[in-house]
C-alpha positions as CSV (number, residue, x, y, z in Angstrom):
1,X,139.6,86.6,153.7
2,X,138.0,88.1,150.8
3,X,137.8,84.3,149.6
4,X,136.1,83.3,152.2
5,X,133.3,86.5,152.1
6,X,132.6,84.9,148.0
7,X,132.1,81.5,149.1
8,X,129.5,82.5,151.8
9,X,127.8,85.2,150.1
10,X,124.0,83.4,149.0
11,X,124.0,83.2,145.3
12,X,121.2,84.9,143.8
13,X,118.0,83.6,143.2
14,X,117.6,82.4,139.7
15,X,113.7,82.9,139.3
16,X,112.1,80.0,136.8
17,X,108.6,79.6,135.7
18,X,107.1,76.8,137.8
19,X,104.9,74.2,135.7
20,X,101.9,75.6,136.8
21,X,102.6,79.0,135.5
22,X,103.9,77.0,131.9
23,X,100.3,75.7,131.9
24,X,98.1,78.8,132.7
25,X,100.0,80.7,129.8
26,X,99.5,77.6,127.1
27,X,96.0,77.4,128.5
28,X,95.2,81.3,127.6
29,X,97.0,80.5,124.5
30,X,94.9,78.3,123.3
31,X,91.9,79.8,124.5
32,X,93.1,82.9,122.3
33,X,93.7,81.1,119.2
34,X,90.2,79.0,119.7
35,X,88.4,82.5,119.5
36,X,90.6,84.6,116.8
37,X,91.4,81.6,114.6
38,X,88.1,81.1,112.8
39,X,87.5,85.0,113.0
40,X,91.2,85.2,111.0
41,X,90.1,82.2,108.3
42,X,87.0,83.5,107.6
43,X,88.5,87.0,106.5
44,X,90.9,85.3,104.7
45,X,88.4,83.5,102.7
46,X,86.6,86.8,102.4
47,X,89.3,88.4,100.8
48,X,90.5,85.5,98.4
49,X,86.7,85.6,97.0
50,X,87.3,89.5,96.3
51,X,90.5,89.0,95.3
52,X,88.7,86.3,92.6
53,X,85.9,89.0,91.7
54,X,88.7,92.1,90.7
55,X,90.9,89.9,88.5
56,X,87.8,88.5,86.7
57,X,87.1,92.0,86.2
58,X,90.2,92.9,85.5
59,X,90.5,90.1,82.5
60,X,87.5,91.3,81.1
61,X,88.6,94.6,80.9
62,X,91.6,93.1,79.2
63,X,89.2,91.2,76.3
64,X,87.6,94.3,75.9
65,X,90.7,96.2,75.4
66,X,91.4,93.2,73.3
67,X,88.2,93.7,71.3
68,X,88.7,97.5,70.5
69,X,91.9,96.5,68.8
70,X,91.3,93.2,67.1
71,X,87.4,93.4,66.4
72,X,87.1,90.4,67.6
73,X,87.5,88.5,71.1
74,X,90.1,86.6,71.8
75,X,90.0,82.6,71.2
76,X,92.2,82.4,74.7
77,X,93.1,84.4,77.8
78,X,97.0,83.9,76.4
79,X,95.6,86.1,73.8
80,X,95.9,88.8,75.7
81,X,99.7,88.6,76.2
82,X,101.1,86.6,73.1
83,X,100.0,88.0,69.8
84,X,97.9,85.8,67.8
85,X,99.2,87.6,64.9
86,X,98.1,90.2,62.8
87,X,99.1,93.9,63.0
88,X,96.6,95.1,64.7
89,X,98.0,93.4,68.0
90,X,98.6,96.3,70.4
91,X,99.2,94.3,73.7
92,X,100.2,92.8,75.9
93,X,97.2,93.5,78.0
94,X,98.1,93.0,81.1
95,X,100.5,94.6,82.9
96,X,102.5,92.2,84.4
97,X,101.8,90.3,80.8
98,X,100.9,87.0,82.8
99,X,97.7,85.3,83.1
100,X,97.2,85.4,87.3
101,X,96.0,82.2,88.8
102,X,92.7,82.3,90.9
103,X,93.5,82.6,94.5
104,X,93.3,78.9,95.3
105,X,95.8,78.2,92.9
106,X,93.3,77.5,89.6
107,X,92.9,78.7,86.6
108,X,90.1,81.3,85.0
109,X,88.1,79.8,82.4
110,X,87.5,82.0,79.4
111,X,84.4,80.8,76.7
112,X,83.5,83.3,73.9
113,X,79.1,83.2,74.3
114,X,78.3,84.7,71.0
115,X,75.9,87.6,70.4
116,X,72.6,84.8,70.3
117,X,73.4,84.4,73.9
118,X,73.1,87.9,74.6
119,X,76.3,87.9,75.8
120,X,80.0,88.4,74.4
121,X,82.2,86.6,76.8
122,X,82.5,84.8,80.1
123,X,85.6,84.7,82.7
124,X,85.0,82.3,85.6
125,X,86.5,80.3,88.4
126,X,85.8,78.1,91.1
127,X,86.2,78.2,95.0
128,X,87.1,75.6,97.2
129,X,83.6,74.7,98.1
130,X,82.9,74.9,94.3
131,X,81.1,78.4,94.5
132,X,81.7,79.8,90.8
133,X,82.1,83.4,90.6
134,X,81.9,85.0,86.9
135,X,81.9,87.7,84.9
136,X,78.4,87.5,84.9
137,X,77.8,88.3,88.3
């Protein structure tokens, strides 16, 4: 008897999500990702060009650390972290002692200016868009 009662006892009622219901959630998905997605790349862009703005500073603080010891600039940013030679090396500079990339993935461009141009040094990169952001911003 108790056989019986289990074979016509109702199974439960497995609840699935109809295709209509699949739909409205992928459709306010979407709509979500339409509105916070450009919001979320523009930040990021905001941030990579600060992110570009402190290591520039950063590296010049470097050559100027550089130029207390040496009394002179460095020829190269690798100056900073490989002695050129000469005792008066007291580096590496940088603490990690590596040259960071920009935050697209380049690399800073160091050029010595000389004291007619008024000015010592320059540290730049590029953006994406080909913005250039310097040390002499």
């Amino acid at each position: 008897m108790q056989n019986q009662d289990k074979r016509h006892r109702p199974r439960p009622r497995r609840h699935f999500f109809t295709l209509i219901e699949i739909m409205i959630v992928i459709v306010i998905m979407g709509l979500m990702a339409g509105l916070v997605g450009p919001r979320v790349i523009s930040r990021l862009q905001e941030a990579k060009k600060k992110t570009a703005q402190t290591q520039i500073k950063l590296l010049g603080n470097a050559v100027k650390d550089y130029y207390m010891d040496m009394d002179e600039y460095p020829k190269r940013l690798d100056d900073l972290i490989q002695s050129p030679g000469g005792d008066k090396w007291d580096g590496p500079y940088l603490d990690p002692a590596k040259i960071p990339k920009t935050p697209w993935g380049g690399e800073y461009q160091y050029s010595t200016g000389g004291k007619a141009k008024g000015q010592e040094f320059e540290i730049s990169c590029e953006g994406p868009d080909g913005t250039k952001y310097s040390s002499r911003d």
